[in-house]
VOPAGU-2260 file (C-alpha; in pm, 1 decimal, decimal comma):
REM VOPAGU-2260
SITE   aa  ch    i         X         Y         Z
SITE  UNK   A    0       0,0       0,0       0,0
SITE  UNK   A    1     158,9     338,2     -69,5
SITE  UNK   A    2     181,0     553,9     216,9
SITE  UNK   A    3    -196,6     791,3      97,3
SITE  UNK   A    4    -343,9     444,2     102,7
SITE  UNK   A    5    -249,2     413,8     490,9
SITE  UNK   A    6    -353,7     717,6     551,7
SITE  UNK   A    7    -694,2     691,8     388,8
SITE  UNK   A    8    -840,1     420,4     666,4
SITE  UNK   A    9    -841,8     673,0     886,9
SITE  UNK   A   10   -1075,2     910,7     720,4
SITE  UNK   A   11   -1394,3     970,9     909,8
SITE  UNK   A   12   -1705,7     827,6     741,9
SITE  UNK   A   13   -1889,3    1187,5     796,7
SITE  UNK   A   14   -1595,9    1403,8     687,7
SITE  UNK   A   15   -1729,5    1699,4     521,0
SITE  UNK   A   16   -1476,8    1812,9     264,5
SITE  UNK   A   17   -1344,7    1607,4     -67,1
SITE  UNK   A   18    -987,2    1644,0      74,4
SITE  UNK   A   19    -888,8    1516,8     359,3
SITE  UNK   A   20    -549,4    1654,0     610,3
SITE  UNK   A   21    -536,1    1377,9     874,9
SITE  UNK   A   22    -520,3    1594,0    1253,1
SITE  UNK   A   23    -341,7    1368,6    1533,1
SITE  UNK   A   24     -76,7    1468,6    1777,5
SITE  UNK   A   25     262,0    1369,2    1849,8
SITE  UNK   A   26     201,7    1163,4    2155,2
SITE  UNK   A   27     269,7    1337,3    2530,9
SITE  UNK   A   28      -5,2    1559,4    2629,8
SITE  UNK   A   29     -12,6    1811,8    2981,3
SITE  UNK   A   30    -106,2    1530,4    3286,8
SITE  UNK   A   31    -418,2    1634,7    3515,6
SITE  UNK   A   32    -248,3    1779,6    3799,5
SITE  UNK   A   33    -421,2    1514,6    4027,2
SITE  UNK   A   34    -244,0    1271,7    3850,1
SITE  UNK   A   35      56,5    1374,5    4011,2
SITE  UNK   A   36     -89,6    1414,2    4347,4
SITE  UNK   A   37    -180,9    1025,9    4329,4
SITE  UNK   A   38     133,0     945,9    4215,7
SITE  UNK   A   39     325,7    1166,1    4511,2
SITE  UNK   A   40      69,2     923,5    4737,8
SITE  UNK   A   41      88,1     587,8    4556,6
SITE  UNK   A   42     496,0     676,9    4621,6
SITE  UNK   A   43     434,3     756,0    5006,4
SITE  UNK   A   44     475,7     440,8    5217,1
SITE  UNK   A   45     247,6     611,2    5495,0
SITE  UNK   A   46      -5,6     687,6    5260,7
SITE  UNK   A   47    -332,0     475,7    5235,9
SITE  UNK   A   48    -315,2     444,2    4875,6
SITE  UNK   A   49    -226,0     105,4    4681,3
SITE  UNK   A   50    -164,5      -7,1    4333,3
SITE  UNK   A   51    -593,8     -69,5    4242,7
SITE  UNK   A   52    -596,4     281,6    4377,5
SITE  UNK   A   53    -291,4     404,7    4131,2
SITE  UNK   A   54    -408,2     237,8    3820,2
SITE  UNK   A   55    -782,7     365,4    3813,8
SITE  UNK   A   56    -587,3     743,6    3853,0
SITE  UNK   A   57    -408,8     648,5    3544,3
SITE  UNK   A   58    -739,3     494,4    3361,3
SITE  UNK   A   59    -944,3     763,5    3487,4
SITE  UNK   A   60    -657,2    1005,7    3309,3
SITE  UNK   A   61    -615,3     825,7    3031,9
SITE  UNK   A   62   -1003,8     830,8    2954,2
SITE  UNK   A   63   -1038,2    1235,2    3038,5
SITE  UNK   A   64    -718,7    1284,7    2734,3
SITE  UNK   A   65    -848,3    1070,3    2504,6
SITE  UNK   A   66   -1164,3    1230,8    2545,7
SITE  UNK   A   67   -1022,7    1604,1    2529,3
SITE  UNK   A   68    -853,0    1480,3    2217,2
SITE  UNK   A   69   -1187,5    1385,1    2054,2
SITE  UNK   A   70   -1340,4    1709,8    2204,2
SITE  UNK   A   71   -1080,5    1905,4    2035,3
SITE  UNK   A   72   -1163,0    1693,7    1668,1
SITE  UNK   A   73    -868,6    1554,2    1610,9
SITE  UNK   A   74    -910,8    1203,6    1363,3
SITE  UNK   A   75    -665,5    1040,2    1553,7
SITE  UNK   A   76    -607,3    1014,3    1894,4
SITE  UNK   A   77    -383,6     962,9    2161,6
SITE  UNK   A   78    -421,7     926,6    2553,7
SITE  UNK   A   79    -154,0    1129,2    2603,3
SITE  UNK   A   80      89,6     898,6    2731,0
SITE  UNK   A   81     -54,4     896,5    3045,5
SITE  UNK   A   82      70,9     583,3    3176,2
SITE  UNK   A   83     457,1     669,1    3072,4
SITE  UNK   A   84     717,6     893,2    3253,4
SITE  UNK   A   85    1034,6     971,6    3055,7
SITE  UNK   A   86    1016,0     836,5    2699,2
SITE  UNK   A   87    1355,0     615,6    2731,2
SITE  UNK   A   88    1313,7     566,6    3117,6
SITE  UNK   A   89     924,1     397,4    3043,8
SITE  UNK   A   90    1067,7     168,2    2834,1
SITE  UNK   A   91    1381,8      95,9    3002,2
SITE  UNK   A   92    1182,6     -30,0    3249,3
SITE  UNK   A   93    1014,8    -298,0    3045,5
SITE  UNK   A   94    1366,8    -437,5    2908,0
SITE  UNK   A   95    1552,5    -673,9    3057,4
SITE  UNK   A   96    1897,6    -583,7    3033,0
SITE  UNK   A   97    1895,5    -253,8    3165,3
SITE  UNK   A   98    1946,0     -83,4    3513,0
SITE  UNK   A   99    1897,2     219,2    3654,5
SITE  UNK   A  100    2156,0     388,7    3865,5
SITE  UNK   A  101    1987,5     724,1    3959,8
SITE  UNK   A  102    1950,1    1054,3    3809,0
SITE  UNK   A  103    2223,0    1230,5    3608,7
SITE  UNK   A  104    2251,5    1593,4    3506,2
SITE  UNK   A  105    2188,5    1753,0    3206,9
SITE  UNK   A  106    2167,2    2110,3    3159,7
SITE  UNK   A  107    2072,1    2358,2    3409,0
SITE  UNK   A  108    1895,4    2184,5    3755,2
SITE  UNK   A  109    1747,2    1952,2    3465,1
SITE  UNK   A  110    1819,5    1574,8    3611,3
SITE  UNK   A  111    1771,8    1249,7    3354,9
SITE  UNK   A  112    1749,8     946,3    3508,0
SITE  UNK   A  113    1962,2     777,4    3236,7
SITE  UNK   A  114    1941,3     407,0    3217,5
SITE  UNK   A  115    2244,6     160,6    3175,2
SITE  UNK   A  116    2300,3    -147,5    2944,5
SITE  UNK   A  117    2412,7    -398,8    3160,3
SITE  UNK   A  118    2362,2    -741,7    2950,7
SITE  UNK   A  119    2211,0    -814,5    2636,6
SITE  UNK   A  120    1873,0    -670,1    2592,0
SITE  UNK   A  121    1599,1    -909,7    2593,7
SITE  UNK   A  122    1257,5    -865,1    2564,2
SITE  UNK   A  123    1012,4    -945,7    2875,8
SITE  UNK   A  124     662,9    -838,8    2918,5
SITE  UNK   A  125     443,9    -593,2    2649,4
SITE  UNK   A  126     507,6    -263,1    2700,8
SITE  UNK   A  127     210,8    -117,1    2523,1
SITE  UNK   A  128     -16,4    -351,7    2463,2
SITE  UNK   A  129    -240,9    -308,4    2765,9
SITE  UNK   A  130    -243,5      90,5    2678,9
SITE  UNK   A  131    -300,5      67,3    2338,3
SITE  UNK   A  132    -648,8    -204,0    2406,5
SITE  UNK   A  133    -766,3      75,1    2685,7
SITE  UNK   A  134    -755,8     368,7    2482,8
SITE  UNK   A  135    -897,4     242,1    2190,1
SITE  UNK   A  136   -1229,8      92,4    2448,7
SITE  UNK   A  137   -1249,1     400,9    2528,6
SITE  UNK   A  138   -1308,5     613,1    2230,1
SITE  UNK   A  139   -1481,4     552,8    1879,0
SITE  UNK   A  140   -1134,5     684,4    1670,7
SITE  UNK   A  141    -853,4     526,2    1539,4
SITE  UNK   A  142    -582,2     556,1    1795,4
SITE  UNK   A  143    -229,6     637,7    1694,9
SITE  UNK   A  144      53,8     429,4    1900,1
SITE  UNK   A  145     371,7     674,7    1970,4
SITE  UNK   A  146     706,8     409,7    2093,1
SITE  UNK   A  147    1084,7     553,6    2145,3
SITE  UNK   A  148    1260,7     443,8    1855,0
SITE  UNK   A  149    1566,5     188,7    1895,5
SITE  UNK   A  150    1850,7     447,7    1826,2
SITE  UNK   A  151    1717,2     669,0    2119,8
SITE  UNK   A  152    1673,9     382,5    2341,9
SITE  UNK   A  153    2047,6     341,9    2269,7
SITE  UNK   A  154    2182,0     640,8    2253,2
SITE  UNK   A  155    2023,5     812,8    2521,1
SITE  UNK   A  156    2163,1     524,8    2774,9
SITE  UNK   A  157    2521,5     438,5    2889,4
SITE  UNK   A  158    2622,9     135,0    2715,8
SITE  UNK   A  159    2812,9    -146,9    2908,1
SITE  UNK   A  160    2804,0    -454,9    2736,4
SITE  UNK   A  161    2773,7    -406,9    2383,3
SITE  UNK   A  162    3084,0    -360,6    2164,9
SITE  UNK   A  163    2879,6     -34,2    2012,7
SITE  UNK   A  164    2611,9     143,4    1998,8
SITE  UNK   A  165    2506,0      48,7    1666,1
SITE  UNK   A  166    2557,4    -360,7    1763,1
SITE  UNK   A  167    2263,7    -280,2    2025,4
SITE  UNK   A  168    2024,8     -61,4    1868,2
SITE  UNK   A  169    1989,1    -286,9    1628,7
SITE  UNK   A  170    1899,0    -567,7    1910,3
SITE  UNK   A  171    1654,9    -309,2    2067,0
SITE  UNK   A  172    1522,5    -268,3    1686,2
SITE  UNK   A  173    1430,2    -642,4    1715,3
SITE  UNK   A  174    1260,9    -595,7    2054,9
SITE  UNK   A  175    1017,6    -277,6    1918,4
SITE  UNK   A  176     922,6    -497,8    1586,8
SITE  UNK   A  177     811,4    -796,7    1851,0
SITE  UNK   A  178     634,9    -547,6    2028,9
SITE  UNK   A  179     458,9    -387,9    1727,2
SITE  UNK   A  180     360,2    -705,0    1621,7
SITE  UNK   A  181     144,1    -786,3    1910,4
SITE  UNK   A  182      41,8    -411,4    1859,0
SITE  UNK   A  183     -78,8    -539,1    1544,2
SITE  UNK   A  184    -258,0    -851,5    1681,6
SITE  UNK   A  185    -454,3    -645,6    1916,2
SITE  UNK   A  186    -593,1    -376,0    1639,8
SITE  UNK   A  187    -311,1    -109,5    1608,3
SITE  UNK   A  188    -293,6      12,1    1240,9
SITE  UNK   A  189     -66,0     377,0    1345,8
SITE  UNK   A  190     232,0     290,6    1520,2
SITE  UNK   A  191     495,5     633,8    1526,8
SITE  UNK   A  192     852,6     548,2    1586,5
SITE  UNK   A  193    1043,8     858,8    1809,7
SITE  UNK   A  194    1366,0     885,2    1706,6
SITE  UNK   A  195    1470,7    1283,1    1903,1
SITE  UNK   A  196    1841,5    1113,5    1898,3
SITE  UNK   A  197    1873,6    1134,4    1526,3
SITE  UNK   A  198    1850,0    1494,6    1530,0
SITE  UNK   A  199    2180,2    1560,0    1738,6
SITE  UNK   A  200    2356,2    1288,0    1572,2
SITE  UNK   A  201    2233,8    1313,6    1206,5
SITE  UNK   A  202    2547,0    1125,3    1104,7
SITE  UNK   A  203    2413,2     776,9    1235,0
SITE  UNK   A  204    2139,9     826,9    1009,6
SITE  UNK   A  205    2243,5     475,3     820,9
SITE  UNK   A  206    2208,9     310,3    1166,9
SITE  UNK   A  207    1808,8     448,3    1212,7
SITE  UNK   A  208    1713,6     333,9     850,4
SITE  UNK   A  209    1888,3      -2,7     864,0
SITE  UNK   A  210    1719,3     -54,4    1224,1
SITE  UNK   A  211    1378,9      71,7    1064,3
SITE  UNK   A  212    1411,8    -171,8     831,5
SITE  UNK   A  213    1435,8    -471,4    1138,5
SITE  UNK   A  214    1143,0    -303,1    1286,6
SITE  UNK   A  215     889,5    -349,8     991,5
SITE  UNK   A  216     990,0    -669,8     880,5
SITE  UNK   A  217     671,8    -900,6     826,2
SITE  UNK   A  218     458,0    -587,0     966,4
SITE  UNK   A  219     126,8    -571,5     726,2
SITE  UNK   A  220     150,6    -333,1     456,4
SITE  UNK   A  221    -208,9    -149,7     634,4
SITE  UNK   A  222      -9,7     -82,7     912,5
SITE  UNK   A  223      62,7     310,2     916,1
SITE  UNK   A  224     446,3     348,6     999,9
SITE  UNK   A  225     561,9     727,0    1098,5
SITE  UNK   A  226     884,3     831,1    1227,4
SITE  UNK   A  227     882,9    1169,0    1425,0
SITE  UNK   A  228    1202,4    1352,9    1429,1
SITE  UNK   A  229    1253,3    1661,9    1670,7
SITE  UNK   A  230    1419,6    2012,0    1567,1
SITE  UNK   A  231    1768,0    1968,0    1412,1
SITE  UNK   A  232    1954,0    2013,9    1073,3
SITE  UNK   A  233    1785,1    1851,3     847,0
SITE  UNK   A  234    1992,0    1920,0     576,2
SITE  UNK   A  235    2211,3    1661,5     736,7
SITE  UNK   A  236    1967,9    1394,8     665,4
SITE  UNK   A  237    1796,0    1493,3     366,7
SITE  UNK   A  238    1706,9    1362,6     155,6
SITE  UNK   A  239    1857,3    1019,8     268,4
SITE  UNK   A  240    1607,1     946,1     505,5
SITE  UNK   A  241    1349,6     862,1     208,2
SITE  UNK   A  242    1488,0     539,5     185,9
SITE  UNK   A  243    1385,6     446,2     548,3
SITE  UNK   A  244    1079,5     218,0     480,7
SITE  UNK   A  245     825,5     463,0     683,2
SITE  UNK   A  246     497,1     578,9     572,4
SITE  UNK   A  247     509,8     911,7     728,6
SITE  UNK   A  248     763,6    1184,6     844,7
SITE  UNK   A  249     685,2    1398,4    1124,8
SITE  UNK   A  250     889,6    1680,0    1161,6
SITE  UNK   A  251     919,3    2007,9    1406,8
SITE  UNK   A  252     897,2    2316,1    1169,2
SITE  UNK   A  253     672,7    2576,8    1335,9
SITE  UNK   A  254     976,1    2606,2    1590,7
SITE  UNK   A  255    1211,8    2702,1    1369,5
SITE  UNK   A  256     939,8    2964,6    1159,9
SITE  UNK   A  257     993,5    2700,6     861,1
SITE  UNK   A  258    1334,4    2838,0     771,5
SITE  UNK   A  259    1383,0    2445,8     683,8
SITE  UNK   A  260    1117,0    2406,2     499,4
SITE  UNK   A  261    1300,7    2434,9     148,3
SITE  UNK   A  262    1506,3    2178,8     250,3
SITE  UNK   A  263    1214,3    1931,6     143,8
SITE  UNK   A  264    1089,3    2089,8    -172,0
SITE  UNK   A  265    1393,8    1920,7    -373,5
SITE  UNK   A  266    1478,7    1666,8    -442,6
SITE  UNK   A  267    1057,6    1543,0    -428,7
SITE  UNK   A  268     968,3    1434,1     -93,4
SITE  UNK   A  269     791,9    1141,8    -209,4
SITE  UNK   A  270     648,3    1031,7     125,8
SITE  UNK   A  271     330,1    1151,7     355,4
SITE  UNK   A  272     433,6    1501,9     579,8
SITE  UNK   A  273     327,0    1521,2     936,1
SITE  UNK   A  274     398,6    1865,6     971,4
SITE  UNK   A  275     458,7    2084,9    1279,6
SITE  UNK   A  276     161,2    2370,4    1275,9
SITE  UNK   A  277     188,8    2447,7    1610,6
SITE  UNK   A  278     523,7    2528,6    1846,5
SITE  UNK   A  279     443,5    2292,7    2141,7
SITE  UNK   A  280     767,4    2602,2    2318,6
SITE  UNK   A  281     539,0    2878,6    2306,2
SITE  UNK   A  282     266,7    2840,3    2602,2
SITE  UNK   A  283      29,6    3109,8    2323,3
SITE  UNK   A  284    -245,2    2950,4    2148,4
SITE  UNK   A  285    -191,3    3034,5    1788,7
SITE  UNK   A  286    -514,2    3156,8    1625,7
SITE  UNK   A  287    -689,9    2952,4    1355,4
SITE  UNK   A  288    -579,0    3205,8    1071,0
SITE  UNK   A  289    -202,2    3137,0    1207,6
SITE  UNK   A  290    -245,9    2804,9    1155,2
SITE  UNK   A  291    -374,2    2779,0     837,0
SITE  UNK   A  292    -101,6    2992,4     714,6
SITE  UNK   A  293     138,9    2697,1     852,3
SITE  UNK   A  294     -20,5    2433,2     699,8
SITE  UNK   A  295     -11,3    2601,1     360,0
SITE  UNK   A  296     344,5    2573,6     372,1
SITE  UNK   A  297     317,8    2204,4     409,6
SITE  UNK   A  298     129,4    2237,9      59,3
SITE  UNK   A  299     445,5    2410,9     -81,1
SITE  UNK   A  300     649,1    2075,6     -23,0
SITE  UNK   A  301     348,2    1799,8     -63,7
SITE  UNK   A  302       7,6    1817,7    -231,6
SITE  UNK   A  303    -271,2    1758,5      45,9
SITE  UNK   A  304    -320,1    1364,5     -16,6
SITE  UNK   A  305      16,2    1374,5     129,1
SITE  UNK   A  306     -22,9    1616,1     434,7
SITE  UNK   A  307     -53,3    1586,4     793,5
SITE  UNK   A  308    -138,9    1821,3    1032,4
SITE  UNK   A  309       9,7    1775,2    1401,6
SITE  UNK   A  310     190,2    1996,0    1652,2
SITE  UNK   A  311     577,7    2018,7    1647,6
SITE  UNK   A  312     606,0    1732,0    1911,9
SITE  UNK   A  313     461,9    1629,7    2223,5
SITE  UNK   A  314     289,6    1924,1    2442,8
SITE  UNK   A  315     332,5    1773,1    2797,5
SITE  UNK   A  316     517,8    2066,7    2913,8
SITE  UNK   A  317     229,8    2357,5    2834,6
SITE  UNK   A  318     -47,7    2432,2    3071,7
SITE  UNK   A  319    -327,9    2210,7    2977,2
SITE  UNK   A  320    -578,9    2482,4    2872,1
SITE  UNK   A  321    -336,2    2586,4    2597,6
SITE  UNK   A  322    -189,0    2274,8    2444,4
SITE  UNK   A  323    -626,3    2207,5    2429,3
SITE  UNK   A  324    -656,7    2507,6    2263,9
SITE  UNK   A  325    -370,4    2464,2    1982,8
SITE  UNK   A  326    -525,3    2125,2    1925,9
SITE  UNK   A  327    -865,0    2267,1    1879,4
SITE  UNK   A  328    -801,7    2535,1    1687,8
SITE  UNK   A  329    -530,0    2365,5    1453,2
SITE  UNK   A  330    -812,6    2098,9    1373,0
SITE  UNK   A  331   -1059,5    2394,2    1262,2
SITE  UNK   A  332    -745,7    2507,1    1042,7
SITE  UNK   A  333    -727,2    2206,4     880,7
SITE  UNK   A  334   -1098,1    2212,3     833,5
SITE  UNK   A  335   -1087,4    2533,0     710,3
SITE  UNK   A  336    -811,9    2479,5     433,2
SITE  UNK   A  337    -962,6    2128,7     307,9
SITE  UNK   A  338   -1282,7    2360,1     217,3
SITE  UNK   A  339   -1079,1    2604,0      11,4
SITE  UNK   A  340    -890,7    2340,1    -123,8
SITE  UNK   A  341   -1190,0    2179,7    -253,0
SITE  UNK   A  342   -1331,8    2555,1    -389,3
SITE  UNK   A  343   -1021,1    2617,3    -599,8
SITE  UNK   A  344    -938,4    2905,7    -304,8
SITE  UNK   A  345    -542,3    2801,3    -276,3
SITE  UNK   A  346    -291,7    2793,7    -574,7
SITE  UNK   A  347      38,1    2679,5    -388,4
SITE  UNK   A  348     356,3    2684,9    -637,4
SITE  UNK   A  349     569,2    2396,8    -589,5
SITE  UNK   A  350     763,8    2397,6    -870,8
SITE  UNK   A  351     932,9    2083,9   -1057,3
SITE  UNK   A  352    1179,3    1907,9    -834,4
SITE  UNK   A  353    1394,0    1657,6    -878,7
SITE  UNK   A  354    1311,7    1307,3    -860,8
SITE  UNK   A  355    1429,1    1191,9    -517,8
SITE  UNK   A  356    1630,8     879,1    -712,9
SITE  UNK   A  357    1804,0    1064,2    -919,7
């Protein structure tokens, strides 16, 4: 199936315009602040509050997201990541093979807790499974699957018992494509790979399309594969990264005011764009005219069949009333440009390219 064909399952059976942008989000979404409350109690031994009391706070929050995400119109959904703390440390967690040491520093008074490698990474219970099967009881919309991509598992972890980095990313590539395949088994058709790693070290970008390439083997061509890369040079890895066998690029643009953006109008990008709209670092809901104005510039690289409209990347850290409001008011921008789209209202120039195998 080519990647429009993917993307075309998850077109609403109502939809009321001819052309269709796809709305979804990255993944992480602002947590209730009771959330955190439960989890400051389900963490305090002298506190009356077990693990049946924990995991109704997290299905309780994961049911209230999903919900705001449907409220909002988006046509696919996510809970949020609800359930998750830091994208490698969640996962971590779930792999044997790895320990944890305690928190390192960063930058600033910003601690990681950074995982170690200790033996050969094997792979134990689901890690998503169980998430994935709740949020998609819980609401009528396809629901998009976000998972931290094998290179950023590796890279973002001290590595003490592989001869490289690029010996065990490839063995935590093998782990995600077991995992996505019970993903698959259970009803998952949108599964987004987060490689932020790749943007800081553009140079292993060989290593990320050969361990892409473990992680779809014998995955059903219906199965929507997107890769979401945060801000960086993309010049460094364009246009190589069209040979990674993804469906869908998601990419942070609105952060950098597009200044990239002609680094994708040649040669052809010849697969879908899940373009940044909204900058998830600026706690200011954009207005809907804003917006639109963004996603036009998507039509200056793609034409709409092959356009997605999302935020820049996960909004966890703005207040929850705004990262609502960008997602409400980017969906009525996409609404808005499908219906001038279909009237003949937009004439986008994207000149003739060069054929991205050439």
């Amino acid at each position: 199936m080519s990647p429009q064909e993917t993307k075309d399952q998850f077109r609403p059976e109502n939809h009321e315009n001819d052309t269709f942008l796809l709305t979804t989000v990255v993944g992480s979404y602002p947590k209730p602040k009771w959330l955190n409350r439960a989890k400051e109690l389900y963490e305090d031994d002298d506190a009356d509050f077990d693990e049946a009391n924990w995991q109704e706070a997290k299905d309780d929050a994961a049911r209230l997201i999903t919900d705001e995400h449907e409220r909002a119109g988006l046509d696919v959904v996510v809970d949020g990541e609800m359930r998750r703390t830091e994208m490698v440390e969640f996962f971590a967690h779930r792999i044997e093979g790895y320990e944890f040491n305690g928190p390192v520093k960063v930058w600033g008074h910003n601690y990681f807790d950074k995982p170690s490698v200790v033996s050969e990474v094997e792979y134990d219970e689901s890690w998503l499974v169980d998430e994935y099967e709740f949020t998609a009881a819980a609401t009528d919309r396809p629901v998009k699957v976000p998972i931290t991509g094998p290179y950023t598992l590796a890279n973002w972890s001290f590595n003490e018992a592989y001869d490289d980095e690029e010996e065990l990313a490839y063995d935590l590539a093998d782990l995600v494509n077991e995992e996505i395949e019970k993903l698959v088994d259970a009803g998952a058709r949108y599964i987004q790979i987060d490689e932020p790693a790749l943007a800081t070290t553009p140079d292993d970008h060989a290593i990320v399309g050969e361990a892409l390439e473990r992680i779809v083997d014998d995955i059903p061509e219906e199965v929507r594969i997107g890769l979401h890369v945060c801000y960086g040079d993309y010049s460094r890895i364009y246009p190589e990264i069209l040979e990674f066998p993804v469906d869908e690029f998601d990419l942070e643009l609105a952060n950098g005011d597009y200044d990239q953006l002609d680094v994708f109008k040649d040669p052809e990008f010849t697969k879908d764009l899940a373009l940044g709209v909204c900058d998830v670092h600026v706690a200011d809901v954009e207005s809907v005219d804003e917006i639109e104005d963004n996603i036009k510039k998507g039509l200056e690289v793609v034409p709409p069949e092959q356009l997605v409209v999302s935020p820049d990347c996960g909004v966890k850290l703005l207040p929850r009333e705004v990262a609502f409001g960008k997602m409400k008011n980017m969906v009525q921008a996409a609404r808005n440009v499908e219906a001038d789209l279909d009237a003949g209202n937009i004439d986008i120039e994207r000149g003739t390219p060069t054929p991205a195998d050439d």
